[in-house]
C-alpha positions as CSV (number, residue, x, y, z in Angstrom):
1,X,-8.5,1.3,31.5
2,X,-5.0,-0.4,32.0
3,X,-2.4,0.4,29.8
4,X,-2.3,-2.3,28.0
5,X,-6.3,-2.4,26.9
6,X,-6.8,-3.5,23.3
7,X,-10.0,-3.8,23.7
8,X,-11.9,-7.5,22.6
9,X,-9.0,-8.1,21.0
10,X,-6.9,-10.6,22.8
11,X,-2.6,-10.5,23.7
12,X,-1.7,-13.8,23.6
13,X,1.8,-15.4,24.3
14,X,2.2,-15.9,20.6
15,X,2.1,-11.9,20.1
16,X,4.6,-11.0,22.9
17,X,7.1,-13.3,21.3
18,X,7.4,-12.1,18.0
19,X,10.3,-9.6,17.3
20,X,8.8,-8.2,14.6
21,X,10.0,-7.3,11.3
22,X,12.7,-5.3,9.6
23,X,11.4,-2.2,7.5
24,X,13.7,-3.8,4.6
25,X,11.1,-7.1,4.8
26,X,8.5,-5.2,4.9
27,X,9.6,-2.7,2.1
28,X,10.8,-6.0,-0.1
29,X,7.0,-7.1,0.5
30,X,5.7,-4.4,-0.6
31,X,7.2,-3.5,-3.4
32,X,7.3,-7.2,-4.8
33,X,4.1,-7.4,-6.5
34,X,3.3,-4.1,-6.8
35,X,-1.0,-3.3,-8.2
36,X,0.0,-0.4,-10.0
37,X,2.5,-0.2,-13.2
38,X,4.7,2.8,-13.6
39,X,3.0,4.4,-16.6
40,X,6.4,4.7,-19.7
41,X,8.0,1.9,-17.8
42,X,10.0,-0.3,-20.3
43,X,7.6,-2.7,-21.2
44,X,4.7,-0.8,-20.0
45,X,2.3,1.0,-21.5
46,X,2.8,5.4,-22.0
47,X,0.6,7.5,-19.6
48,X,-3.3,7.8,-21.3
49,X,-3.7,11.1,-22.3
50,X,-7.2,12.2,-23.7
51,X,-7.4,15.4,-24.7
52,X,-10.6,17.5,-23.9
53,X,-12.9,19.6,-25.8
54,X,-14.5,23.2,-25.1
55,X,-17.6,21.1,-23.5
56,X,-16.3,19.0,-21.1
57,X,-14.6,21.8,-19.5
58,X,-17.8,23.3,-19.2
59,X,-19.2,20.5,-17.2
């Protein structure tokens, strides 16, 4: 196995030349959209809070 084994998947010419990307890119991309809300948030909903009996502590 030569260093450079990836397996089926293939290293093209493409791959070698790209530099890559900043962590602040990638951080900026992430946090763009993001899937969950922060719970209080202004404009956002409070944290659910249900509060449980005697029973469903015994489950």
């Amino acid at each position: 196995m030569s260093q450079n084994d990836f397996g089926i998947i293939e290293l093209v010419n493409e791959d070698r030349v790209y530099p890559g990307s900043r962590f602040s890119e990638v951080r900026d991309a992430v946090f763009a959209n993001p899937y969950q809300k922060v719970w209080g948030a202004t404009g956002e909903p409070p944290l659910p809070f249900v509060m449980p009996t005697f029973f469903d502590m015994l489950r």
